[in-house]
C-alpha positions in Angstrom: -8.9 -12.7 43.2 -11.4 -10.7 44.6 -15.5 -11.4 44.2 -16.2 -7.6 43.5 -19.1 -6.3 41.4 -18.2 -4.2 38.4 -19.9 -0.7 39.1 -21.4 -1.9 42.4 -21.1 1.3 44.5 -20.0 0.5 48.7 -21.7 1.9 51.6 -18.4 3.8 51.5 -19.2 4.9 48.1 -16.1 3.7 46.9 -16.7 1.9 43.4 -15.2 -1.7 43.7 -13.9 -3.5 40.2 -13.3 -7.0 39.8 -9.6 -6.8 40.3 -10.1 -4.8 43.5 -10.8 -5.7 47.3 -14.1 -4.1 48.4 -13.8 -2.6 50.7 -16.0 -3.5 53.3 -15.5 -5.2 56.6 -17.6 -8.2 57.3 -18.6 -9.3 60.5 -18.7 -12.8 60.3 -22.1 -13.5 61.7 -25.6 -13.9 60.8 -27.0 -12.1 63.9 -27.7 -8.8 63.0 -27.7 -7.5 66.5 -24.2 -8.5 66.9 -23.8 -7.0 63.5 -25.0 -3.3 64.9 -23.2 -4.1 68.1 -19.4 -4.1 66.1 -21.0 -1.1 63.8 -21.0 1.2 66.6 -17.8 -0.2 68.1 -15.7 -0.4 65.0 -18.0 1.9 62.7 -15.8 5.4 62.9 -12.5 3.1 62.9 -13.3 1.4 59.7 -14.4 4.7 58.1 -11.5 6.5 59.0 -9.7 3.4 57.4 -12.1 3.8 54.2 -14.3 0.9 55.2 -18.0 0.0 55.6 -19.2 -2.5 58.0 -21.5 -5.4 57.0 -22.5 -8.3 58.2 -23.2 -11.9 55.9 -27.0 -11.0 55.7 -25.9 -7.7 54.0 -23.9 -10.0 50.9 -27.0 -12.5 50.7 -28.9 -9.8 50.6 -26.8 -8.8 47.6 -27.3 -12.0 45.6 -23.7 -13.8 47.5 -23.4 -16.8 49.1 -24.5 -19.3 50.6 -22.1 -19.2 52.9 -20.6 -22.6 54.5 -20.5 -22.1 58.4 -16.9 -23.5 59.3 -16.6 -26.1 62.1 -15.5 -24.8 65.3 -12.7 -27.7 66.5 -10.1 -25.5 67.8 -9.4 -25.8 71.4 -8.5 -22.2 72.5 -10.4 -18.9 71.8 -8.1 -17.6 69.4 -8.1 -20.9 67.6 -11.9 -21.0 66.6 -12.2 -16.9 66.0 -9.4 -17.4 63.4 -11.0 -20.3 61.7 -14.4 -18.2 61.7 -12.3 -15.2 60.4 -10.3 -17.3 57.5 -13.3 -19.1 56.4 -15.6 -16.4 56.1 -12.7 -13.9 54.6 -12.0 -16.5 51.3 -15.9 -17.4 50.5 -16.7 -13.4 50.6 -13.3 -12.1 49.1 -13.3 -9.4 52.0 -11.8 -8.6 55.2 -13.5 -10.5 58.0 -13.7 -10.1 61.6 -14.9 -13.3 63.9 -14.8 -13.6 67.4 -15.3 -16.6 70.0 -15.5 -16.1 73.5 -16.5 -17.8 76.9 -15.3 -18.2 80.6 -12.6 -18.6 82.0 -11.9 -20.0 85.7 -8.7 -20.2 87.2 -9.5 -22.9 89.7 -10.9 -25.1 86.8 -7.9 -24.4 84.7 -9.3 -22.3 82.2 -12.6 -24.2 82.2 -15.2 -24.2 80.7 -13.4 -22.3 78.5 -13.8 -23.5 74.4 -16.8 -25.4 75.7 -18.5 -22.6 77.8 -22.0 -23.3 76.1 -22.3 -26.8 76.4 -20.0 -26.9 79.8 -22.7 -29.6 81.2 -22.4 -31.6 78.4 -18.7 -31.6 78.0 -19.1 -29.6 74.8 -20.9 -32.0 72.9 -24.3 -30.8 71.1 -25.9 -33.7 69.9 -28.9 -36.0 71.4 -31.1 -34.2 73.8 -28.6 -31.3 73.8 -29.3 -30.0 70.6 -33.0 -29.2 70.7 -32.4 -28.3 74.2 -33.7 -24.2 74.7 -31.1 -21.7 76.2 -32.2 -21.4 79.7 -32.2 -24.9 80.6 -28.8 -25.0 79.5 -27.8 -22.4 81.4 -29.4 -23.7 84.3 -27.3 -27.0 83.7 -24.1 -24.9 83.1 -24.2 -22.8 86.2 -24.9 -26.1 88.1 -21.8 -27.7 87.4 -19.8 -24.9 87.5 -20.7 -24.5 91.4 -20.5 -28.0 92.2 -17.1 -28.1 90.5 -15.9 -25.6 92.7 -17.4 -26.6 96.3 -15.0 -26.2 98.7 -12.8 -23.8 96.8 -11.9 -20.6 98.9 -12.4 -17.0 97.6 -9.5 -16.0 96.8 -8.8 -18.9 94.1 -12.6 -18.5 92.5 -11.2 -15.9 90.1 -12.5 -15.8 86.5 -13.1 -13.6 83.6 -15.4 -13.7 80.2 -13.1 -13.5 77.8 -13.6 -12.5 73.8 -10.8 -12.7 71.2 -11.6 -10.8 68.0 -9.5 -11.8 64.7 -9.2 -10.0 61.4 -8.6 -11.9 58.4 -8.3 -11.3 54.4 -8.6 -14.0 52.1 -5.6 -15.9 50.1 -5.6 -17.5 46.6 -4.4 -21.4 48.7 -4.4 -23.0 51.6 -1.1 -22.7 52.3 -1.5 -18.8 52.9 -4.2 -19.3 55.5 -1.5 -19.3 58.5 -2.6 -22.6 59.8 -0.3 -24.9 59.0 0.5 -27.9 61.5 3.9 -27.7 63.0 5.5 -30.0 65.7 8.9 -29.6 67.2 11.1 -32.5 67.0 11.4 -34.6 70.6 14.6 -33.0 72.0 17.3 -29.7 71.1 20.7 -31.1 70.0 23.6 -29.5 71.4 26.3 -27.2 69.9 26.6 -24.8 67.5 23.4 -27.0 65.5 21.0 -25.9 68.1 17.2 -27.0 67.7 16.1 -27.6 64.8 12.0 -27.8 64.2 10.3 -29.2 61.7 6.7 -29.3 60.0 4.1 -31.9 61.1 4.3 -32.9 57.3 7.6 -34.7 57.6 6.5 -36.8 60.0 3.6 -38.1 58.3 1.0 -36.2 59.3 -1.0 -35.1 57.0 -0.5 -31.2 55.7 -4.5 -30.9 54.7 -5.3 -30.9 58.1 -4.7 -27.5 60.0 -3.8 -27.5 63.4 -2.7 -24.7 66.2 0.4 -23.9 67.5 0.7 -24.1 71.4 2.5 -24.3 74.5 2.5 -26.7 77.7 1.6 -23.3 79.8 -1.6 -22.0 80.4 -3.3 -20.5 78.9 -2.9 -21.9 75.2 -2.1 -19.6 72.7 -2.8 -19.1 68.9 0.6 -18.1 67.0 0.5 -16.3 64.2 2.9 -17.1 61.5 5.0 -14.1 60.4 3.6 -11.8 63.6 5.9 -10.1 65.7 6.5 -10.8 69.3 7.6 -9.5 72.7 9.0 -12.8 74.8 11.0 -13.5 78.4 12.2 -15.8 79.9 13.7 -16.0 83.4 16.7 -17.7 85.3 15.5 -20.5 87.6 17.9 -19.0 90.5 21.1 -16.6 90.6 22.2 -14.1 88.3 24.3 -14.2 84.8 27.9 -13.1 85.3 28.7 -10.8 81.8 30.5 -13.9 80.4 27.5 -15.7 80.7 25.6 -13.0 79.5 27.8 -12.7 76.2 26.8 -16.8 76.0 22.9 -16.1 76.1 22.5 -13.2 74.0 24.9 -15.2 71.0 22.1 -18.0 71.4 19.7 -15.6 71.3 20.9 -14.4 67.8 21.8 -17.5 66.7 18.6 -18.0 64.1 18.6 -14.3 62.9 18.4 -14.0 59.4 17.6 -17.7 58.9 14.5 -19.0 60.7 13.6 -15.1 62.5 14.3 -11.8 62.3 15.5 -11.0 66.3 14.6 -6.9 66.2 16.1 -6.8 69.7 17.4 -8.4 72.5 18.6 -7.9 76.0 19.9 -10.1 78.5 19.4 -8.9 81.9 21.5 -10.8 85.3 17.9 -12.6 85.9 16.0 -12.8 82.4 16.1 -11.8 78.9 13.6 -9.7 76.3 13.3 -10.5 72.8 11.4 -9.2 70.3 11.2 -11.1 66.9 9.5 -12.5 64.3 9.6 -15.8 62.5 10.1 -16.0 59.1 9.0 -18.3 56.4 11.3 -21.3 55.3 11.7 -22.3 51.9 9.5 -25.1 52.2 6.6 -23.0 53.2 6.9 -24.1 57.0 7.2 -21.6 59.7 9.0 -22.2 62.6 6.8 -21.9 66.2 8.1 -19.7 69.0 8.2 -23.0 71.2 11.0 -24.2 69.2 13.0 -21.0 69.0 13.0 -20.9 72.4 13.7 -24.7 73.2 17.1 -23.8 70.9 18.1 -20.2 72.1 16.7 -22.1 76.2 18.7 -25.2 75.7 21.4 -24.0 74.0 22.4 -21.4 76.4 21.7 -23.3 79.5 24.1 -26.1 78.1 27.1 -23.7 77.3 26.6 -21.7 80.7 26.4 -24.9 83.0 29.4 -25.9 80.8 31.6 -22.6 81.7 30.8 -23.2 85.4 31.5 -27.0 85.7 27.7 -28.1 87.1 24.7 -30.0 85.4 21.2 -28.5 86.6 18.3 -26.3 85.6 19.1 -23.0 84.4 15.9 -21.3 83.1 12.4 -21.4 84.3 9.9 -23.5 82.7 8.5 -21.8 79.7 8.4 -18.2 78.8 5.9 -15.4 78.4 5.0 -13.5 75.1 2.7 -11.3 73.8 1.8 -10.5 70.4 2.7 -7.0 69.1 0.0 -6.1 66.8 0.6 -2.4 65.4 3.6 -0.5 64.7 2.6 1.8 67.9 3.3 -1.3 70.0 6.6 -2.4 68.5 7.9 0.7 69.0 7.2 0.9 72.7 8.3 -2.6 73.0 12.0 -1.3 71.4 12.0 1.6 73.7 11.5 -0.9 76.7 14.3 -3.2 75.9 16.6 -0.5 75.8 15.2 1.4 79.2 15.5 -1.9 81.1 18.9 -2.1 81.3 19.2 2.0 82.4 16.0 1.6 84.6 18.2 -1.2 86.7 21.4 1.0 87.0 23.8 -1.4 84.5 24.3 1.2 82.4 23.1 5.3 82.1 21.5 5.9 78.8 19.8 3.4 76.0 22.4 1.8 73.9 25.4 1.8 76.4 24.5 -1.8 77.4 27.1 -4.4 76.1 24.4 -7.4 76.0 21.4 -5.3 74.6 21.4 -6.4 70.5 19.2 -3.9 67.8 18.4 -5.0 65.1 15.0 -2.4 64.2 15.1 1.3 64.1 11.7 2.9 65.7 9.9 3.7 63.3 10.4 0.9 61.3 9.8 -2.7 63.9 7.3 -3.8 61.4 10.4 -4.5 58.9 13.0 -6.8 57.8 16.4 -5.8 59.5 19.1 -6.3 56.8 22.4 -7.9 58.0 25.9 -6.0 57.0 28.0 -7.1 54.7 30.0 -10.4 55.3 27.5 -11.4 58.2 25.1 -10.5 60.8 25.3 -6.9 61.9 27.1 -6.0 64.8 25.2 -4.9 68.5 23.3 -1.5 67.9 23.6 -1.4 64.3 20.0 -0.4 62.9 19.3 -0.4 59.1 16.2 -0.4 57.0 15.2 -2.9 54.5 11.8 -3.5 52.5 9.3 -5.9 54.1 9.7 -9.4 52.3 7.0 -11.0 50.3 6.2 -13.8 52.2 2.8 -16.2 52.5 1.2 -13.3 54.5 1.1 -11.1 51.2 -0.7 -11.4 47.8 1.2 -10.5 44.7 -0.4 -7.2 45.0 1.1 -6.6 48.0 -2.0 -6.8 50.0 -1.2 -8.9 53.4 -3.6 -12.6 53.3 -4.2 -14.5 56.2 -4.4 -13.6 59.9 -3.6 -9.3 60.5 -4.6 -9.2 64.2 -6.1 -10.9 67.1 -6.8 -9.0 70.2 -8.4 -10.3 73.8 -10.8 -8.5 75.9 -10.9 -9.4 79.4 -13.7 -8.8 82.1 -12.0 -9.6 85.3 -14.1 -10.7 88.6 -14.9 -14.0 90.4 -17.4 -16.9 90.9 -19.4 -16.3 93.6 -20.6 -19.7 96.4 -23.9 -21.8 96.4 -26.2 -21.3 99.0 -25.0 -22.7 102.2 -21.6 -22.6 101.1 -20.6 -19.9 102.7 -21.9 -17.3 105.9 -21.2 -14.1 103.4 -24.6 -13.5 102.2 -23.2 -10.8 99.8 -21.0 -13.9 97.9 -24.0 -15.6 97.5 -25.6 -16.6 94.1 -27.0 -17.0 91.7 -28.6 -13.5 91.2 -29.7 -10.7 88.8 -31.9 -11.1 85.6 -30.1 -8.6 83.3 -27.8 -11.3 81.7 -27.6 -15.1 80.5 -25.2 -17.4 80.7 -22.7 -17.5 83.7 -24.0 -13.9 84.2 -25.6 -14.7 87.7 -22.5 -16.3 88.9 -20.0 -13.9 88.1 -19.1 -11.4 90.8 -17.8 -8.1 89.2 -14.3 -7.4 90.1 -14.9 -3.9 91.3 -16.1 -4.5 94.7 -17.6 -8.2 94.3 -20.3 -6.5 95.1 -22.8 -7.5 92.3 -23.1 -9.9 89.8 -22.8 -9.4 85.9 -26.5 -10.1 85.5 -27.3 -7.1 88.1 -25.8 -4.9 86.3 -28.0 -2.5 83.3 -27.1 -3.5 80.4 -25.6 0.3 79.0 -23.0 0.0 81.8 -22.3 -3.6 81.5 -22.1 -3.0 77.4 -19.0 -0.6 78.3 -16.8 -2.9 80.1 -17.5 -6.2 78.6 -14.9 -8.8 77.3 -16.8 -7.6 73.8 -16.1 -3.9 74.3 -12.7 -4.4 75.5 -11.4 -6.4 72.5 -13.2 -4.1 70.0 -11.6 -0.9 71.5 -8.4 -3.0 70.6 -9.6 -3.3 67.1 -11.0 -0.3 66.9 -7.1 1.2 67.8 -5.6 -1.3 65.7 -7.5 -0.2 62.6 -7.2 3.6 63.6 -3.2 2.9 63.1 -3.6 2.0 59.7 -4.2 -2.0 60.4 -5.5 -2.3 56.8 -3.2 -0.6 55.2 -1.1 -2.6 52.3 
């Protein structure tokens, strides 16, 4: 599977076979300065771990590749990086880290976002665009940026670089890449039947042609097939009586077993916690967290406005969740769900809760919980069971596909055009230590300077770059890699 070299000896100076993953991390660029930049950010990780770091000059160098640069069509940050990531990790046979990042301005929703190089332009890089030198494009960027917002108070110009980092390993087919299309159908049904998704393929679309999974919320997310998640959702207005608490948390186990395993869940008077993950269907498909929570949302909301004799809205539009990408953070997760209910006085220790359901020991939220006999296992019953081999693994064991994706933020604001406001300190552009938006954006401590002002050590330590690869660095420091 693997495009070792027989007797080639590492940077590591571990000997790599044929049949064996080398074990290397590739940074999926060409720029070697970016290449040193994750080397000192991820370098003591990754050898801790057993890794090198090298970048795609380092294999060419070695007599591999070409290598095909992917095309970036995704439409969210963690989109493109895991594209970059997949690509690069199946042509090299190694583990592969990409990023993609940009800006990110809340008045603009999101903008320019995906598109932040080519923001004049509306992302598009041909004609008189693509032989068109760095500054001037900056100097078109920044110009629409600050028209776009004239007139826009202070307090809504908030915005923040942002860079997602993904690691990827490569799979044998495309079906193991984690980026399949999936659509829900239009509406839930009602009942005991409850939602029931389905892949873009049975409606004709065709399954060569990956797409990303996302939400009508902002901002759009990447899901990862098979990862584990902390979600909530809240009620649109009152509280749950305990009857109608017994209701939500039966919807909210309703798919365990069969399209996710539900490690936990509590139903609060106001909202409810889950933590889960989705699990492969026999056809290959993975269900999307959109329509688990359209079914568990739906479901519950038509039983509970059935008990109490009204029609109306029940929950809030959407939900929140967040991707729980080491052991460490499962585990904290678990210990959360079971607090909340002590923390707001329903009960005095973990566990006493009658509408809190356990279905992962800690220690062991990375597993597949295995149901008791006859049926799904009762509320606060923990048991271990072996992780299933699913289209995240290789017949070795060795997990394929997507293994983590962490975002860095740095936080601060846009600052006005001249004349468009009487603060002189808002005022910009300024600073020449930077490119990009850099002059524009007003740190967050203080609004005081811009990005660009700042020397380039300090601004190095709290960038968007360094904050995502301190996640990665963590994430590998846990034993990321490992299996």
């Amino acid at each position: 599977m693997w495009m070792g070299l027989v007797g080639w000896l590492g940077e590591t100076g571990v000997e790599v076979g044929v049949d064996q993953e080398p074990r290397e991390i590739v940074i999926a660029t060409g720029n070697p300065h970016k290449v040193e930049e994750m080397r000192a950010i991820l370098g003591s990780a990754a050898a801790s771990a057993g890794f090198g770091i090298v970048g795609l000059r380092d294999l060419e160098a070695r007599g591999l590749g070409p290598f095909e640069e992917p095309e970036e069509i995704g439409e969210t940050f963690e989109h493109n990086a895991a594209i970059k990531a997949l690509a690069y990790a199946e042509q090299t046979g190694r583990v592969c880290v990409a990023d993609d990042s940009g800006l990110e301005i809340d008045a603009l929703d999101g903008a320019p976002g995906v598109i932040s190089s080519h923001y004049f332009n509306d992302g598009r890089t041909d004609g008189a665009a693509g032989g068109m030198g760095r500054d001037e494009r900056d100097r078109r960027n920044n110009e629409r940026v600050l028209r776009e917002l004239a007139g826009v108070e202070w307090e809504r110009r908030a915005a923040r670089f942002v860079c997602v980092m993904v690691v990827a390993r490569g799979a044998r087919s495309r079906n193991q890449l984690g980026l399949r299309a999936f659509r829900p159908a239009p509406s839930p049904t009602r009942g005991g039947g409850a939602f029931q998704p389905r892949p873009a393929s049975a409606r004709g679309d065709s399954p060569e042609t990956p797409a990303p999974t996302h939400r009508v919320r902002r901002p759009p997310h990447f899901e990862i097939p098979g990862g584990t998640y902390f979600l909530t959702f809240r009620l649109a207005a009152g509280e749950l009586s305990a009857s109608e608490r017994d209701i939500v948390l039966d919807a909210c186990r309703h798919w365990h077993g069969e399209r996710a395993w539900i490690h936990a869940a509590v139903v609060m008077p106001d909202h409810v916690h889950l933590i889960l993950r989705t699990r492969r269907q026999t056809d290959g498909t993975w269900p999307t967290l959109a329509s688990l929570m359209q079914s568990i949302k739906g479901y519950s909301a038509h039983e509970v406005n059935l008990s109490r004799g009204v029609a109306g809205t029940l929950w809030q539009a959407g939900y929140h969740d967040y991707l729980l990408w080491s052991r460490s953070h499962i585990e904290q997760k678990l210990a959360d769900v079971q607090m909340n209910p002590v923390r707001a006085g329903l009960c005095r220790k973990p566990g006493e809760y009658r509408h809190l359901w356990l279905q992962a020991a800690p220690g062991v939220g990375l597993e597949s919980p295995t149901p008791s006999a006859g049926g799904a296992a009762g509320r606060g019953e923990q048991r271990r069971a072996p992780i299933e081999m699913e289209a995240g693994q290789t017949e070795a064991g060795s997990r394929s596909g997507v293994l983590a994706m962490v975002r860095g933020t740095f936080e601060g604001r846009i600052g006005f055009h001249a004349g468009q406001t009487d603060r002189a300190a808002l005022v910009v552009p300024r600073g020449t230590n930077g490119f990009g938006y850099d002059p524009l954006f007003l740190v967050e401590s203080g609004f005081e300077r811009t990005s660009a002002e700042m020397e380039a050590a300090e601004k190095n330590m709290v960038s968007h770059r360094a904050r995502a690869g301190e996640q990665l660095a963590a994430w590998l420091r846990e034993g990321g890699l490992d299996g």
